[in-house]
C-alpha positions in Angstrom: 4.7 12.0 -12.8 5.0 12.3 -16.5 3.8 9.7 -18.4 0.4 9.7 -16.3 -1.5 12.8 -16.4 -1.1 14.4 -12.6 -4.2 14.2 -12.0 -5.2 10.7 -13.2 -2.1 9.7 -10.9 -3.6 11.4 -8.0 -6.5 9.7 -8.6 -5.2 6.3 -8.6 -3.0 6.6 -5.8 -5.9 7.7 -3.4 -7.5 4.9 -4.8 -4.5 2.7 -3.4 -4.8 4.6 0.1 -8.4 3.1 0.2 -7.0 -0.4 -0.1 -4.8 0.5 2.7 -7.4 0.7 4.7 -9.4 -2.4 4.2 -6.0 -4.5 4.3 -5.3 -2.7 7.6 -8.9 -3.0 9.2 -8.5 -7.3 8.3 -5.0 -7.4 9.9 -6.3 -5.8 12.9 -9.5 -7.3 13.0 -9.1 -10.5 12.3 -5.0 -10.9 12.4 -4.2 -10.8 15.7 -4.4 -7.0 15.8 -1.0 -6.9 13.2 -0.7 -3.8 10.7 0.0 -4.6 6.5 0.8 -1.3 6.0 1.1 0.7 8.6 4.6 -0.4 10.0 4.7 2.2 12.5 2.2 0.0 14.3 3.7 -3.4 14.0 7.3 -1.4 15.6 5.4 0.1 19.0 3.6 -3.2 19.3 6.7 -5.2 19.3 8.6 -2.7 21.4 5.6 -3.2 23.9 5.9 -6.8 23.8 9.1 -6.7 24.6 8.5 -6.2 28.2 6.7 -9.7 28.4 4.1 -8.7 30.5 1.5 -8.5 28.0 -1.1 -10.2 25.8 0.1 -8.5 22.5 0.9 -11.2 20.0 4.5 -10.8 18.4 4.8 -13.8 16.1 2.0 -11.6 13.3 3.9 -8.3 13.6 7.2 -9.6 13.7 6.2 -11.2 10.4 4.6 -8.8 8.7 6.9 -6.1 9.2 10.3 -8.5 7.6 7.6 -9.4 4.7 6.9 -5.4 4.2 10.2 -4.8 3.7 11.0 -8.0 1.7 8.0 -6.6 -0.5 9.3 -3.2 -0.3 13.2 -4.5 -1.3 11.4 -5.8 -4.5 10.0 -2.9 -5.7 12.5 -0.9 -5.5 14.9 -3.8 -6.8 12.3 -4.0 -9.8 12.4 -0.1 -10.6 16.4 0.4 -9.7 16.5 1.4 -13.6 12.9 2.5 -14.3 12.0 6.0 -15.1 10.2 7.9 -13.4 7.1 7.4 -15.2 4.4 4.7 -15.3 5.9 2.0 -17.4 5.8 -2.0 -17.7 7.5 -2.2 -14.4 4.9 -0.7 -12.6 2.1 -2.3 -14.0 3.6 -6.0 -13.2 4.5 -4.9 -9.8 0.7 -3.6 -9.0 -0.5 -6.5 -10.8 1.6 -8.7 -8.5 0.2 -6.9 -6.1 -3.7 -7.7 -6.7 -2.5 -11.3 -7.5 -1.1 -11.5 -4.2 -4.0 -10.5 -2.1 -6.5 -13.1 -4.3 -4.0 -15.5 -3.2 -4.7 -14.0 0.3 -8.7 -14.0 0.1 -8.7 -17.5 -1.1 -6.8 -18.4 1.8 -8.6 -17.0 4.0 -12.0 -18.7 2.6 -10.0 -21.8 2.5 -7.8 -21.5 5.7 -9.5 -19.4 7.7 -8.1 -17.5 10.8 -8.8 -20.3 13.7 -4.4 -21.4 13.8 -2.0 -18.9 15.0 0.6 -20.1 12.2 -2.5 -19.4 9.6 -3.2 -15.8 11.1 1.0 -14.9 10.9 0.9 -16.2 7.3 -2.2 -14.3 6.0 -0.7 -11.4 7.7 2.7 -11.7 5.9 1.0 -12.3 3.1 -0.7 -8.9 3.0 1.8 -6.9 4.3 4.5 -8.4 1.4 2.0 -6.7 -1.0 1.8 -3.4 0.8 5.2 -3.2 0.8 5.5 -3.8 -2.9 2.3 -0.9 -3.4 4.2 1.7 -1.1 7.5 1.1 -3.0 5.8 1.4 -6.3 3.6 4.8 -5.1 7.4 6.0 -3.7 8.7 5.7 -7.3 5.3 7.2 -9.1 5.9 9.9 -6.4 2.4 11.7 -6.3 3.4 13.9 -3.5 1.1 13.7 -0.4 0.0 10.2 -1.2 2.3 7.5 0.2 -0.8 4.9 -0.2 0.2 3.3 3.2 0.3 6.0 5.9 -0.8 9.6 6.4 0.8 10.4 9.3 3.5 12.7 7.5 0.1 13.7 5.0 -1.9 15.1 8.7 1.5 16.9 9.7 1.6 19.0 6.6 -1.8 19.5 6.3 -1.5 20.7 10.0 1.5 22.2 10.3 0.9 24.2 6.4 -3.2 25.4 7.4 -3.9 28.9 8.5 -3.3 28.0 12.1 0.2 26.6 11.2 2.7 28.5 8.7 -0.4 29.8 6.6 1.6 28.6 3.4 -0.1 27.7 0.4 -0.8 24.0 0.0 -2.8 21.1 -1.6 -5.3 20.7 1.2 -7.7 19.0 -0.7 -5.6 16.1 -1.9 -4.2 15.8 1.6 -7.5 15.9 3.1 -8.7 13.1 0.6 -5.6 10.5 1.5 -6.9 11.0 5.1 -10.1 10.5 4.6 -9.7 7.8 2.1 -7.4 5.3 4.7 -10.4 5.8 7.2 -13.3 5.0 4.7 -11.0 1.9 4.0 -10.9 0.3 7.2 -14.5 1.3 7.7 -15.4 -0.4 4.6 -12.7 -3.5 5.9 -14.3 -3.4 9.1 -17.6 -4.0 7.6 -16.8 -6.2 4.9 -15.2 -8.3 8.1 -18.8 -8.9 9.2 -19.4 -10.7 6.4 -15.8 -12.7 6.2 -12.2 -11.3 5.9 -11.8 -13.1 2.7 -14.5 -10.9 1.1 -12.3 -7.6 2.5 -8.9 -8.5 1.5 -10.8 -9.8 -2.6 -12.6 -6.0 -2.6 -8.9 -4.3 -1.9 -7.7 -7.0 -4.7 -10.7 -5.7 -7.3 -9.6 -2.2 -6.3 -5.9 -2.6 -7.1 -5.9 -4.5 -10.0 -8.5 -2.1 -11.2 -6.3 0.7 -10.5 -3.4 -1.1 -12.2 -5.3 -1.7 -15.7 -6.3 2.4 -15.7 -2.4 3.4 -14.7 -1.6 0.5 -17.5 -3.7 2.3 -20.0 -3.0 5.8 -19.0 0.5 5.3 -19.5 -0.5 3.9 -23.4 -2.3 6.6 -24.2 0.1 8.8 -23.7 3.1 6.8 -25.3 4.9 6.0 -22.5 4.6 2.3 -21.9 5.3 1.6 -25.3 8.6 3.8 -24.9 9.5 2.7 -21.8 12.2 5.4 -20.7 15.0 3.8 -18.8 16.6 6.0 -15.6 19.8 7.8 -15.4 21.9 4.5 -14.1 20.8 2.2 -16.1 21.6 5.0 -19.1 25.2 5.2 -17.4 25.7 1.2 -18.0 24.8 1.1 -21.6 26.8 4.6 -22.3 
């Protein structure tokens, strides 16, 4: 990252992970057991389904997974010309992002969870903002911290430790996205004891939190204000 110090970008990304977590601990708590970020999930549970002979529900993860990637389709659509820096772009998709999951806790205060039709949409609803957040972290590109899984993140940690290649590596930020995702859906889980709503609003306080430091970051250093186009959208106006 350039326009964010590394380290400041590290820190908010992690802090993105964490949201993961709670999102993902409400979707499988209290969603009929669908995933909002973790779409590797939401692909085995369908492909189980599939046989018939089950109780998994398909309508949620069916769902979520086409609103992921409609979320994920924006982002990228969004940033298609962006540098690769923190600029205007990303703040308004993060802040889409925490606007989205209010919209979400209010509906589950409102709503609630007792209608299979209101379970699939709070569940779409959610994972159309993870998508968004993994396809914004993907452009910010902090390496080792894709925000929504960590299952390439434990493979490098693994595969890169003594008992593996023994090559140097950044254990200590891999380590923390790991460890961050669980003390997410531990802090979902619990927050579910309460009421879901007050899970998914904590992950909302979180990102938009994390959007208004990356916003501000990014001033400080001149980069919003000079919002650097990319390499294609240079080619167009040359």
């Amino acid at each position: 990252m350039n326009s964010v110090a590394d380290r400041t970008g590290v820190r908010l990304m992690l802090a993105l992970t964490f949201t993961t977590g709670i999102v993902d601990a409400v979707g499988y708590l209290r969603l009929d057991q669908v995933f909002a970020g973790n779409m590797t999930g939401n692909v085995v549970i369908l492909g189980m389904a599939a046989i018939g002979d089950t109780d998994l529900t398909v309508l949620g993860p069916a769902m979520a997974l086409v609103f992921f990637l409609v979320g994920a389709a924006v982002g990228g659509r969004v940033l298609r010309t962006a540098g690769p820096s923190w600029t205007r772009r990303c703040t308004a998709l993060l802040g889409g992002v925490g606007l989205v999951l209010v919209a979400t806790a209010l509906g589950l205060a409102v709503v609630g969870v007792g209608a299979l039709a209101a379970r699939a949409s709070m569940a779409s609803s959610l994972a159309l903002a993870m998508g968004v957040q993994a396809a914004t972290a993907r452009h910010l590109a902090v390496k080792d911290v894709t925000t929504v899984v960590v299952t390439s993140t434990l493979t490098s940690l693994a595969a890169d430790s003594r008992l593996g290649a023994a090559r140097g590596q950044p254990a200590l930020r891999r380590g923390a996205a790991v460890t961050l995702i669980a003390v997410g859906a531990v802090t979902g889980a619990a927050l579910c004891q309460l009421h879901e709503g007050v899970a998914v609003g904590t992950a909302a306080l979180v990102v938009l939190a994390v959007t208004g430091l990356g916003h501000a970051s990014a001033c400080s250093a001149g980069n919003v204000a000079a919002a650097p186009i990319g390499p294609r959208r240079k080619a167009e106006i040359s």
